[in-house]
C-alpha positions in Angstrom: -92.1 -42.6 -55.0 -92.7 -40.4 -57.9 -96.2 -41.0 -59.8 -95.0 -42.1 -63.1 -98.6 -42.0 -64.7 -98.3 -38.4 -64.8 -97.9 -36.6 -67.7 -93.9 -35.3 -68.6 -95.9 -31.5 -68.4 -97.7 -32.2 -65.4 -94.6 -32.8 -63.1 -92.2 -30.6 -61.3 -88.8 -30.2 -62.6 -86.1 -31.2 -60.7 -84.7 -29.6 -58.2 -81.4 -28.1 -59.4 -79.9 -29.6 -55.9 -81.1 -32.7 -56.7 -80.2 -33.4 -59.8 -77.1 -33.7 -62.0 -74.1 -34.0 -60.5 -75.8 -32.5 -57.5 -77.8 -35.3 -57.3 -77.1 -38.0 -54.1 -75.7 -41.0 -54.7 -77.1 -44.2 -52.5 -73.7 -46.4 -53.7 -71.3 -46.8 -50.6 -68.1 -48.2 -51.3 -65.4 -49.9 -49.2 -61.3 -49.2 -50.0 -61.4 -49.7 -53.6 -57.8 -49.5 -56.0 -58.0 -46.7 -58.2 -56.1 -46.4 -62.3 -54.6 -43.2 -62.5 -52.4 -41.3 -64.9 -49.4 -39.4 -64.4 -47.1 -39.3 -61.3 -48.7 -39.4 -57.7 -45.8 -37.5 -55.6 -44.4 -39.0 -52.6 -45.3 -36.7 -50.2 -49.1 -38.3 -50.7 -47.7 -41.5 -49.3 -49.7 -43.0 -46.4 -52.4 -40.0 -46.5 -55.8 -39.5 -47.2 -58.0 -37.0 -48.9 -61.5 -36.5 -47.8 -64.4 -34.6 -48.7 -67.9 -34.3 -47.0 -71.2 -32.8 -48.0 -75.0 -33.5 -47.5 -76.3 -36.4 -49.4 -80.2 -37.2 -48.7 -81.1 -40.8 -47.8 -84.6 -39.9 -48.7 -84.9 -38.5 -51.8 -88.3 -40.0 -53.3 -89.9 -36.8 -54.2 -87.4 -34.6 -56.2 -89.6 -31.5 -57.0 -89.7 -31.0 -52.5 -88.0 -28.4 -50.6 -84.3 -28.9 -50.8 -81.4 -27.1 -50.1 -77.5 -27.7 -51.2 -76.9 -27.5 -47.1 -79.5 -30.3 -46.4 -78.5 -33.9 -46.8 -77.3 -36.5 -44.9 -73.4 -36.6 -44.1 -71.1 -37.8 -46.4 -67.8 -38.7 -46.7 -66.0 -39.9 -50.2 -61.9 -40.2 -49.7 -58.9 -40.9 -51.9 -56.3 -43.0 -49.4 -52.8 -42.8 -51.1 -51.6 -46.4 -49.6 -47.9 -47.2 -50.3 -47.5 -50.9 -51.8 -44.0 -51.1 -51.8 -40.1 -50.2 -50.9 -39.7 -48.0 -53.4 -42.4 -45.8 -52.8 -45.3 -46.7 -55.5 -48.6 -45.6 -54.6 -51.9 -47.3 -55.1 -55.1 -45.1 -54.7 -57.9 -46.7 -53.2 -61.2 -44.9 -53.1 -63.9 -45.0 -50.3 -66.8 -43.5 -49.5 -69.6 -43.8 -46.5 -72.5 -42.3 -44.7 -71.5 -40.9 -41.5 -73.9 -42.9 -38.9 -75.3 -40.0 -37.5 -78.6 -40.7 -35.1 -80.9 -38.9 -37.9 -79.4 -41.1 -40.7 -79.7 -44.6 -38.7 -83.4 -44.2 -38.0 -84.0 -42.9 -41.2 -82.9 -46.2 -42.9 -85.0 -48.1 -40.1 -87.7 -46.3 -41.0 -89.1 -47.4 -44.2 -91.8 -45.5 -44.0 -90.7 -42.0 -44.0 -90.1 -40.8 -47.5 -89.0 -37.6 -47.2 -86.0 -36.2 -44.6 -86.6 -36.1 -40.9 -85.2 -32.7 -41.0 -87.4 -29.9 -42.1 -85.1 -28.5 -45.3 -83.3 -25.1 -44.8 -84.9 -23.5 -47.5 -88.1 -24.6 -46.2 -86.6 -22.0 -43.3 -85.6 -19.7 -45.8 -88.1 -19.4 -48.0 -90.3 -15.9 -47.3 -93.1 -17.3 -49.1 -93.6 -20.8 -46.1 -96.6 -19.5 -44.0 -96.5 -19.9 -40.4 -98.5 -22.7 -40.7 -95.8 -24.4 -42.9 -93.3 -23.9 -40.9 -94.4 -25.0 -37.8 -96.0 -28.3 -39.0 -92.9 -29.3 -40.8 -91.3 -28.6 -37.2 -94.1 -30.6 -35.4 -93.3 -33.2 -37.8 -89.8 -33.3 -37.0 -90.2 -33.5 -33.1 -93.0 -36.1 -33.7 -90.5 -38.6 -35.2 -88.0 -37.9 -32.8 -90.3 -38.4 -30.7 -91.2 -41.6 -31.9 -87.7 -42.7 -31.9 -87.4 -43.0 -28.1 -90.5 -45.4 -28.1 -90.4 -49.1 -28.2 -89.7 -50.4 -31.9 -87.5 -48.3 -32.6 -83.4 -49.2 -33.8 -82.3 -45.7 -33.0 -82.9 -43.0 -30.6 -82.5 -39.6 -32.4 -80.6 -37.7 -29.6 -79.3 -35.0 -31.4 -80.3 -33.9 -34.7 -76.9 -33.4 -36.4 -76.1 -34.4 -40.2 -72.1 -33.8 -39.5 -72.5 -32.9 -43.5 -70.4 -29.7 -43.7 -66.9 -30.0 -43.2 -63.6 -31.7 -41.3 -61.0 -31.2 -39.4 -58.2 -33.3 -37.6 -57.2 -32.4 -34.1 -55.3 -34.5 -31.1 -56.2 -37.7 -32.4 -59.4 -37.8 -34.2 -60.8 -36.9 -37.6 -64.1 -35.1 -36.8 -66.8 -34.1 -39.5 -68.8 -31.1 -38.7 -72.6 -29.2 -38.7 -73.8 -26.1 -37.2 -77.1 -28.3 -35.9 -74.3 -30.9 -32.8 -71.5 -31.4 -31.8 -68.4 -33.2 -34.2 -68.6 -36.9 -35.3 -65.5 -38.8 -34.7 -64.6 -41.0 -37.6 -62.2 -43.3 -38.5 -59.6 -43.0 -41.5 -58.9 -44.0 -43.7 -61.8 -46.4 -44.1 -64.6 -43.4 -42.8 -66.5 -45.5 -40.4 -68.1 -43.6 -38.0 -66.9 -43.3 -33.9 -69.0 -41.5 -32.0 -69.8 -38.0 -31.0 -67.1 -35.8 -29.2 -68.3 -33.2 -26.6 -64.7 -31.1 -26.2 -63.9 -34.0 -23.2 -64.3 -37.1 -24.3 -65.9 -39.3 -27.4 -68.2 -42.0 -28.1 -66.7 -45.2 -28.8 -63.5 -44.3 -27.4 -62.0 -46.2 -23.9 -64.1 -44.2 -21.4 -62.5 -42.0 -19.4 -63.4 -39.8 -17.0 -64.8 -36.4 -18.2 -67.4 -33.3 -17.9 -70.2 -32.8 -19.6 -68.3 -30.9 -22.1 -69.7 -28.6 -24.9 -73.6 -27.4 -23.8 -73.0 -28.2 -20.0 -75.9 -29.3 -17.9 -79.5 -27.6 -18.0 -82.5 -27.5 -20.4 -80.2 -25.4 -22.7 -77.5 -27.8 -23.1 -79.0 -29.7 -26.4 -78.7 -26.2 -28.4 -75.5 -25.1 -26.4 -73.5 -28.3 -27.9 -74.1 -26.6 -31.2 -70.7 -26.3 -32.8 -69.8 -24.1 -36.1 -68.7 -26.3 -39.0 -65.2 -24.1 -38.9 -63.4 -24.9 -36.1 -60.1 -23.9 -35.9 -56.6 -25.9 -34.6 -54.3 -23.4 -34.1 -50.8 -25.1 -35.8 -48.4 -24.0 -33.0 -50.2 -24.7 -29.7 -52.8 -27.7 -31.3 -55.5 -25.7 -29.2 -58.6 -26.1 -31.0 -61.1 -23.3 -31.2 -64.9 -23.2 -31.4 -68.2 -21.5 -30.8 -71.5 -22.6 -30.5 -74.3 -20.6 -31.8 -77.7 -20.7 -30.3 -81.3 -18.8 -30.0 -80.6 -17.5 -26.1 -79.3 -15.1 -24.6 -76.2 -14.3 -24.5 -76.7 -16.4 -28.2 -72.6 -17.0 -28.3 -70.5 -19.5 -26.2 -66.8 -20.1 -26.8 -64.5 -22.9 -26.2 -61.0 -23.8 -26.5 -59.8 -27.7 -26.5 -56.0 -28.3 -25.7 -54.5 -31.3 -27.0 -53.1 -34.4 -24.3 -49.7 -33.4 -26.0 -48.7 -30.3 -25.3 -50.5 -29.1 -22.9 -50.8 -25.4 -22.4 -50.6 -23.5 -19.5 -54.0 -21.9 -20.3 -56.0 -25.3 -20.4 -59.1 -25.5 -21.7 -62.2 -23.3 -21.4 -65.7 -24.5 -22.0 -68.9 -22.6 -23.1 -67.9 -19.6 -22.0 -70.1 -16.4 -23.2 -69.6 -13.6 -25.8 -71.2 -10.7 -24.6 -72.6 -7.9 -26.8 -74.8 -10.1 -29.7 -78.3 -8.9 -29.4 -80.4 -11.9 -31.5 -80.1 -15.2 -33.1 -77.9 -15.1 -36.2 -76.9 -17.2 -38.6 -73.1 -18.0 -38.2 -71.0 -20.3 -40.3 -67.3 -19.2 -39.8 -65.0 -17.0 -37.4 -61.7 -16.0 -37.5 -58.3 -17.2 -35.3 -54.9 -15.0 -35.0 -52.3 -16.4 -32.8 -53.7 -13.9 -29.9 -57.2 -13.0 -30.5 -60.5 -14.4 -31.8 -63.0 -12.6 -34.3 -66.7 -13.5 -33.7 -69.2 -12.3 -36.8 -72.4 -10.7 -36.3 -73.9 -9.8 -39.1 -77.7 -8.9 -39.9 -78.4 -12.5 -41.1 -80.7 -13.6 -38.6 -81.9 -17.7 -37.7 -84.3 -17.2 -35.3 -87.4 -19.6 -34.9 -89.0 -16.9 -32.6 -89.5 -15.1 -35.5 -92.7 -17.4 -36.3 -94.3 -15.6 -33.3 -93.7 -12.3 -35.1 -94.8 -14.0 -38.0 -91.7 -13.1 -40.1 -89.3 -15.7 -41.7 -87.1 -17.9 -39.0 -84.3 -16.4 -42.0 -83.8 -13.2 -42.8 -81.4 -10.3 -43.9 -81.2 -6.9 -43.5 -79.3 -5.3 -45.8 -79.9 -1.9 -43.8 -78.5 -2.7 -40.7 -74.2 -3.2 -39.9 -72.3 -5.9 -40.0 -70.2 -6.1 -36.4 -67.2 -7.9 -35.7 -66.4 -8.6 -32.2 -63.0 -9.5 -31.4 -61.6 -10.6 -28.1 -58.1 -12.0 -26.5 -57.9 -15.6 -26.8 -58.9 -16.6 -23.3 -61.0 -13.4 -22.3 -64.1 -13.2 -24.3 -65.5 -10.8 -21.8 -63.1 -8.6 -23.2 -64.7 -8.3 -26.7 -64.5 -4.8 -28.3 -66.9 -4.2 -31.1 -66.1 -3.0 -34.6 -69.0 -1.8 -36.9 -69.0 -1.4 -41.1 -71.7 -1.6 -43.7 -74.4 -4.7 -44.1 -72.7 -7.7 -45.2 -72.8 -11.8 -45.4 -69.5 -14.0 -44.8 -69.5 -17.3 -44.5 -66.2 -18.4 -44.7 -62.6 -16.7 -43.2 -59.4 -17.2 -45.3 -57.2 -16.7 -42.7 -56.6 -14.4 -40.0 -53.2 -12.6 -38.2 -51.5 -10.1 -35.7 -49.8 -6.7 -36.6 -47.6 -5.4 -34.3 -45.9 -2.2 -33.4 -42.7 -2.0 -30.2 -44.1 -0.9 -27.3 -42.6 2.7 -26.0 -42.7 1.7 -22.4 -40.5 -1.3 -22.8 -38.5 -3.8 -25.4 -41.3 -5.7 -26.2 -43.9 -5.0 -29.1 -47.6 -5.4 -28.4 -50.6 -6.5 -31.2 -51.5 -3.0 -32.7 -54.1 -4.7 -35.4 -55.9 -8.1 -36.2 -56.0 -8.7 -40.4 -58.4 -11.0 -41.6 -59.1 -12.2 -45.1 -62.6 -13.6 -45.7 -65.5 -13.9 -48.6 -67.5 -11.1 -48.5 -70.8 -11.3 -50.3 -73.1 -8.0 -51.1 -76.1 -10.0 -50.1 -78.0 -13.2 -48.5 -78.5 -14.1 -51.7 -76.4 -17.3 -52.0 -78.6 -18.5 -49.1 -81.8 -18.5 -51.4 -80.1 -19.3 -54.2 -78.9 -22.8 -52.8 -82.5 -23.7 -52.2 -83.5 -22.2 -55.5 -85.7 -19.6 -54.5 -85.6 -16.1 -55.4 -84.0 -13.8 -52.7 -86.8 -11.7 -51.2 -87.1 -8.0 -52.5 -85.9 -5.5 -49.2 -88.7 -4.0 -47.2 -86.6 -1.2 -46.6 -84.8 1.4 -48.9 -81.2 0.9 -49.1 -79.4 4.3 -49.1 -77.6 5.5 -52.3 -74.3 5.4 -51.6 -74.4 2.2 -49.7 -76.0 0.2 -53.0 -73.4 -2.9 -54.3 -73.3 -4.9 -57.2 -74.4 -8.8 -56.2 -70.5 -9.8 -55.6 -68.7 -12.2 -53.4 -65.1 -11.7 -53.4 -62.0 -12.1 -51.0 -61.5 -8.9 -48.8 -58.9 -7.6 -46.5 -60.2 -6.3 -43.4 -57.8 -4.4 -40.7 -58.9 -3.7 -37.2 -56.9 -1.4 -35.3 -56.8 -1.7 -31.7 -54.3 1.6 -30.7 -57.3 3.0 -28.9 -59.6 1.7 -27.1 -62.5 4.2 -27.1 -62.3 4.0 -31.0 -62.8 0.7 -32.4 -62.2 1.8 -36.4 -61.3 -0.4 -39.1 -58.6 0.8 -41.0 -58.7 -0.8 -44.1 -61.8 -3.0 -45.8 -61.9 -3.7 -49.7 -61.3 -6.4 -52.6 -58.0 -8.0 -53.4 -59.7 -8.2 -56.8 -62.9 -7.7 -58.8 -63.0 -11.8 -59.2 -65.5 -14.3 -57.6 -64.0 -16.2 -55.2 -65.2 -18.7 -52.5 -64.1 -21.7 -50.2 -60.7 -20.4 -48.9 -57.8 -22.3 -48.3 -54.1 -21.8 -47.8 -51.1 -24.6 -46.7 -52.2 -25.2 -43.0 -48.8 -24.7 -41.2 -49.2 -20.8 -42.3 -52.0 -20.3 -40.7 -52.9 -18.0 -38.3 -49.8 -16.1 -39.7 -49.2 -13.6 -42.1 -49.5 -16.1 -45.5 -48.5 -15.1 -48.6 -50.8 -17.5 -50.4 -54.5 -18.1 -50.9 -56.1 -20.2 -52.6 -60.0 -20.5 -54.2 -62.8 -21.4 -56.2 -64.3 -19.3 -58.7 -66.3 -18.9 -62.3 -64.9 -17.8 -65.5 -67.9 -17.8 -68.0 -70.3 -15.7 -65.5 -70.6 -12.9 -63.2 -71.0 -14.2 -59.0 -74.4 -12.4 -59.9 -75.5 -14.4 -62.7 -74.2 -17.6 -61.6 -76.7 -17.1 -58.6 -79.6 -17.7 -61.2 -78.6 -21.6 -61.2 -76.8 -24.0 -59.6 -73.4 -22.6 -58.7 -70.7 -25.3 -60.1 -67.0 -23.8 -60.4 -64.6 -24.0 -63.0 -61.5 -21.9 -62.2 -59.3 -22.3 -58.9 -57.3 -19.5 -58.0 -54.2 -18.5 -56.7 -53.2 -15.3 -54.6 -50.2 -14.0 -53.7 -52.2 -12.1 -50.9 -48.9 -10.4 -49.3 -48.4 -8.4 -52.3 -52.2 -7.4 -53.0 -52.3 -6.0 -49.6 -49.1 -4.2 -50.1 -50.6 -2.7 -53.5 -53.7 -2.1 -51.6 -52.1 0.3 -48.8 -50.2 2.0 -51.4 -53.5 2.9 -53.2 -55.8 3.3 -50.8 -58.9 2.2 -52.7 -62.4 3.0 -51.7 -63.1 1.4 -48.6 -65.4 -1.4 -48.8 -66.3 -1.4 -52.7 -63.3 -0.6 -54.0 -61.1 -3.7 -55.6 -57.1 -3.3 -55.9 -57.0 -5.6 -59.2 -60.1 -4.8 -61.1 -59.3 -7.3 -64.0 -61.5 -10.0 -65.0 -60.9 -14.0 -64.9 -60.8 -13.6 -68.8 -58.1 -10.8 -68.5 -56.2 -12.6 -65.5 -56.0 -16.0 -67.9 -54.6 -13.9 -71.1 -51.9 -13.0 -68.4 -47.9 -13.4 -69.6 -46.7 -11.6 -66.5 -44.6 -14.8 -64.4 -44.9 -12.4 -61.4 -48.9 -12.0 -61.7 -50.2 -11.7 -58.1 -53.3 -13.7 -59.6 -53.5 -17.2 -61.2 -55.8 -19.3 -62.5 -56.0 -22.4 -63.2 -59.4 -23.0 -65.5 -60.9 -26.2 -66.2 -61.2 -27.6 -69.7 -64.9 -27.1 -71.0 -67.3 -28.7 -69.7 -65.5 -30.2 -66.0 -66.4 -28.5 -63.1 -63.9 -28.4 -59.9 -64.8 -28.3 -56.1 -63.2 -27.1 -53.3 -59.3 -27.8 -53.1 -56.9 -28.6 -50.8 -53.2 -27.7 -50.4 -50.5 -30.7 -49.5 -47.2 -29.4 -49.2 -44.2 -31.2 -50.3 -42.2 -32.7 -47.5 -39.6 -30.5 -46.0 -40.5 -27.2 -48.8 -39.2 -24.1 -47.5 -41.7 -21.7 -50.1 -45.0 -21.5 -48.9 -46.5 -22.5 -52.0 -44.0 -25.7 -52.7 -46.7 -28.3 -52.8 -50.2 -29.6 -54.9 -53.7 -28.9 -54.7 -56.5 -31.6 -54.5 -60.2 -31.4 -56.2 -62.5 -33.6 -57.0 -63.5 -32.2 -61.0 -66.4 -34.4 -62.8 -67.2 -34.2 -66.9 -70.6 -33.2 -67.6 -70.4 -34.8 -70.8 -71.9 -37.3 -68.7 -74.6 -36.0 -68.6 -78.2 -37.0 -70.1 -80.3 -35.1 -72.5 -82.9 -34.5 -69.3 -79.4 -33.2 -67.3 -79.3 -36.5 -64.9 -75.9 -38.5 -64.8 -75.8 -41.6 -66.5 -75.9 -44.6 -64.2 -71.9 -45.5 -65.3 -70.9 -41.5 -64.7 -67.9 -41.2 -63.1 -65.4 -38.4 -61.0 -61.9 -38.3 -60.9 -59.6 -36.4 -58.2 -56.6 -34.3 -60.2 -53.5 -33.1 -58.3 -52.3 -29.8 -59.5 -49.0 -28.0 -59.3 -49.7 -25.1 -56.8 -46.6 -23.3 -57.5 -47.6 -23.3 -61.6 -51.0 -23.7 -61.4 -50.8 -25.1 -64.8 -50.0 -28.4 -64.8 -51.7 -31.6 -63.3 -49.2 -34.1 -61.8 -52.0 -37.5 -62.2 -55.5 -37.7 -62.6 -57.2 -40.5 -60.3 -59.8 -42.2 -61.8 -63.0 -42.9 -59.6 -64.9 -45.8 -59.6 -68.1 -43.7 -59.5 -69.2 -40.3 -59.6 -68.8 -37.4 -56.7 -71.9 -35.4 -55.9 -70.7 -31.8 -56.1 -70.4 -31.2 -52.1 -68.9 -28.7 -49.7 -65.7 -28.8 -47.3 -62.7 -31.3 -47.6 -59.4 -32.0 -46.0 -56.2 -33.8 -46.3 -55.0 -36.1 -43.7 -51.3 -36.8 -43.5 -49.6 -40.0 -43.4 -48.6 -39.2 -39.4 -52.3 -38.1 -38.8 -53.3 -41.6 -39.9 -51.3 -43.5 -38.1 -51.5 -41.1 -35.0 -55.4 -42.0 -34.4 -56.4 -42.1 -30.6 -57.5 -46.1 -29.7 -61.3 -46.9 -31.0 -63.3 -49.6 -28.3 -66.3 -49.3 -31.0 -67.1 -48.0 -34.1 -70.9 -47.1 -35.1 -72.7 -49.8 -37.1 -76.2 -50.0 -38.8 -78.8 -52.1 -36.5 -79.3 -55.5 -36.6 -82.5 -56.9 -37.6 -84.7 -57.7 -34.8 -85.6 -61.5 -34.8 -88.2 -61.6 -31.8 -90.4 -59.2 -33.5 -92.5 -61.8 -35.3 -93.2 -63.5 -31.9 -94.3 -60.4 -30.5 -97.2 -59.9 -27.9 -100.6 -58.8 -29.0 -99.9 -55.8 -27.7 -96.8 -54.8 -29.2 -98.1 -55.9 -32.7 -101.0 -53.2 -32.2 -98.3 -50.6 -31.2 -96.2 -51.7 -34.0 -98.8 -51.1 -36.0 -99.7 -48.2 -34.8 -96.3 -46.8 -35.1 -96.1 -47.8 -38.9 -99.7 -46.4 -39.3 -98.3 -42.5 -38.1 -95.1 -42.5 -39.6 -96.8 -43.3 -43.0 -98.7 -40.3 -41.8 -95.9 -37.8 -41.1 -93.9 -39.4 -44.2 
């Protein structure tokens, strides 16, 4: 625990991860009725809202390494359950741990204080020797280690959190991390299933099945590795995944089809993406209805780096960005498309062009479009861990120099000819911040005329950086007619912008027809990430309400920590408007500021595949105080080095 005999200007400040309404919360809650204000539509009947993000069971030493993408998995939902004929609807609020095998032997082992996991920005940081890095490794394989010997409760067979994001797809609600395969869990009261390998799942009736995402062979642990972005393709319910690793060829791809429809295709496993020369560090990808787009850009995760003795992170802000791109079911096929040093970690959305063919009365796919958030720098990477980014080794031509900026860019790859690989357009919809993406789900993977986003009205992206990024603006764009404006002006490829207002100038706005709006949050309440629920049988794209979780920091003490009574509420605003909030759902406790969400509809719910077991914290074992001498010494033993590597 923290030495409270030292003096106030002795200790570390908190980390800014750690604290606030960053801060984990150790409070798990069952289904619990909600108050709320205002009008709860309908359409919400019978769903569920959920959000995930890291939230450390061991947090005992708050001036450590930390990082906003460490944490253990958590899941805090809003289930809209229908208590009557007439349609009212009582909120009931839950929240859980996902019972990932790094969290269970964490809680059943008192004795280690800090996370199993060494923290990313331990990883990150330039300034962790060698030496650092590869103890706080050891230490990590030690327990693990450890956790396959006698005494313990649970094995730690793969070292997943599941703290990123979700996702629903034939059946089952899956949470997601770059470091395993999905977790299964179980709406709407979040307990945890079991690990799904692409074949079958833990805890589900066994059937029989492959051994699905890694395959067989001493490579299969880090070929199970499965990006926190998946992506279900809303026609044919395929789902869509690569796995990341620090081999070559570094990139495997799969494709899941669903029991119901079937396609004719079927599913493809860990198949390789040639053409990716190292180890990268890879969040998101993008899906159109007929190719795939894989990113590989010079962010590098490569613990081989330690024998170079340069960081296992690292960015190179003089090399290209490349995006391969590839037919759906022929990633051997991948043609290679090259642009200026970059960092993306999340896709908006992705979609075909095409033009008639002249040798017949069919038309072919002449261009892939994809929208994603493009950032000038790995600085958001540091920045999360709070550490400074590292100054570049290496001069950074002139013309090539950007303004720290992350904003939502139009890319357009033309694939007329296939010994050119150009794209044809690259810049900014607009000058804004903007981050985590989203847009109605069934327009996906089409051309969608909407976007929607988080950004920050009182600070430059560049500024912002310098602390603790917490949004206060969501954002609306009418995407169709930016590109449209774009193509007619032809601004400078990659730093130009097509609307180069500001959030202040965008709010002070009277035009009804502004491709940009903004909904800002009254002073002091941060938003996160929203989610778009359309209204039941709407025929405009943007005929439906967006879901955030938004928390007062009024509540907050003179030394910046919540006050034990804080609370969150989740708001449902208009998405058409994008003034107005329909109700306001009062929380019976705070929500830790976290990262990816998703709604689950009322036929998702009750559509659930059959559970034989659900995931459940270990039972105390009784016979351990008549053990054997033998197995008291190991016991003791055991307790003596995990006090050690605590």
């Amino acid at each position: 625990m923290t030495d409270t005999s030292k003096s106030a200007s002795s200790r570390k400040p908190p980390h800014p991860y750690l604290s606030g309404n960053f801060a984990p919360i150790q409070r798990e809650q069952p289904l619990t009725p909600c108050s709320y204000t205002g009008t709860i539509p309908p359409d919400f009947s019978g769903g569920e809202y959920v959000r995930n993000g890291g939230n450390p069971i061991a947090n005992e030493v708050l001036g450590r390494d930390a990082h906003w993408f460490d944490g253990d998995g958590m899941l805090t939902g809003v289930s809209f359950h229908s208590i009557d004929e007439k349609g009212q609807i009582q909120p009931e609020f839950v929240n859980r741990y996902i019972l990932t095998d790094v969290y269970l032997s964490s809680i059943t082992s008192p004795a280690v204080r800090t996370p199993i996991l060494p923290s990313i920005a331990t990883l990150v940081n330039p300034l962790s020797s060698l030496v650092t890095i590869t103890l706080r490794i050891f230490r990590t394989l030690l327990l693990a280690l450890l956790s396959h010997l006698p005494g313990s409760k649970q094995a730690i067979k793969k070292i997943s959190v599941a703290n990123t994001a979700l996702l629903y797809h034939d059946g089952r609600a899956l949470a997601t991390c770059e470091s395993g395969p999905p977790m299964r869990i179980s709406l709407p009261g979040l307990e945890t299933v079991g690990w799904f390998n692409g074949e079958k799942c833990e805890g589900e009736p066994q059937i029989h099945g492959g051994s699905g995402f890694g395959g067989k062979g001493p490579l299969s642990f880090f070929k199970e590795w499965t990006t926190a972005h998946p992506r279900v393709d809303p026609h044919t319910k395929e789902l869509l995944l690569y796995h990341s690793t620090f081999v070559p060829p570094y990139v495997h791809y799969s494709i899941v089809t669903p029991s119901i429809p079937k396609t004719s295709e079927g599913s493809f496993v860990n198949m390789a993406v040639p053409g990716i020369q190292s180890a990268k560090m890879m969040h998101d990808f993008g899906v159109s209805k007929s190719h795939t787009i894989i990113m590989d850009l010079p962010l590098s995760l490569d613990p081989f780096n330690l024998v170079k003795n340069t960081p296992v992170v690292a960015y190179d802000p003089t090399a290209r960005s490349r995006f391969g791109i590839f037919p759906r079911y022929q990633p051997e096929k991948v043609r290679w498309f090259e642009t200026r040093a970059c960092c993306i970690f999340h896709t908006a959305n992705s979609w075909d062009s095409f033009i008639d063919s002249p040798t017949s009365r069919t038309q072919r796919v002449a261009s892939i479009n994809m929208l994603a958030c493009r950032l000038t720098s790995a600085s958001l990477v540091f920045s999360a861990g709070a550490l400074a980014a590292p100054v570049p080794t290496t001069v950074i031509p002139a013309h090539e120099r950007e303004e720290e900026q992350c904003r939502l860019y139009y890319y357009n790859f033309c694939l007329d000819d296939e010994n050119l690989n150009p794209i044809k357009h690259q810049w900014a919809l607009s000058a804004i911040p903007f981050e985590f993406p989203t847009l109605r789900d069934s327009a996906a993977m089409d051309a969608a005329k909407y976007i929607y986003g988080c950004s920050v009205s009182d600070s430059s992206f560049g500024a912002s950086l310098g602390r603790a990024v917490k949004m206060n603006a969501l954002v609306k764009m009418d995407v169709k007619k930016l590109i449209a404006t774009g193509k007619r002006q032809s601004p400078t490829p990659i730093s130009g912008c097509v609307d180069t207002r500001s959030v202040s100038e965008i709010l002070t706005s009277e035009d009804v027809n502004d491709p940009i709006k903004i909904f800002r949050m009254p002073a002091g309440w941060y938003a996160q990430e929203c989610r778009f629920v359309p209204h039941h049988g709407s025929v405009e794209e943007d005929d439906g309400w967006l879901l955030s979780y938004v928390f007062d920091e009024s509540q907050l003490q003179e030394d910046g920590e919540c006050r034990l009574d804080a609370k969150s509420e989740l708001w449902i605003i208009d998405a058409k408007s994008m003034l107005q909030v329909v109700a306001k759902i009062q929380l019976p406790q705070r929500v830790p500021y976290g990262l990816h969400g998703n709604w689950f509809s009322k036929e998702n719910v009750q559509n659930q595949r059959p559970i034989e077991r659900l995931r459940s914290l270990p039972i105390a074992d009784q016979k351990s105080q008549q053990a054997s001498p033998s197995t008291q010494i190991w016991m003791s033993t055991r307790r003596y080095l995990e006090s050690m590597l605590g």
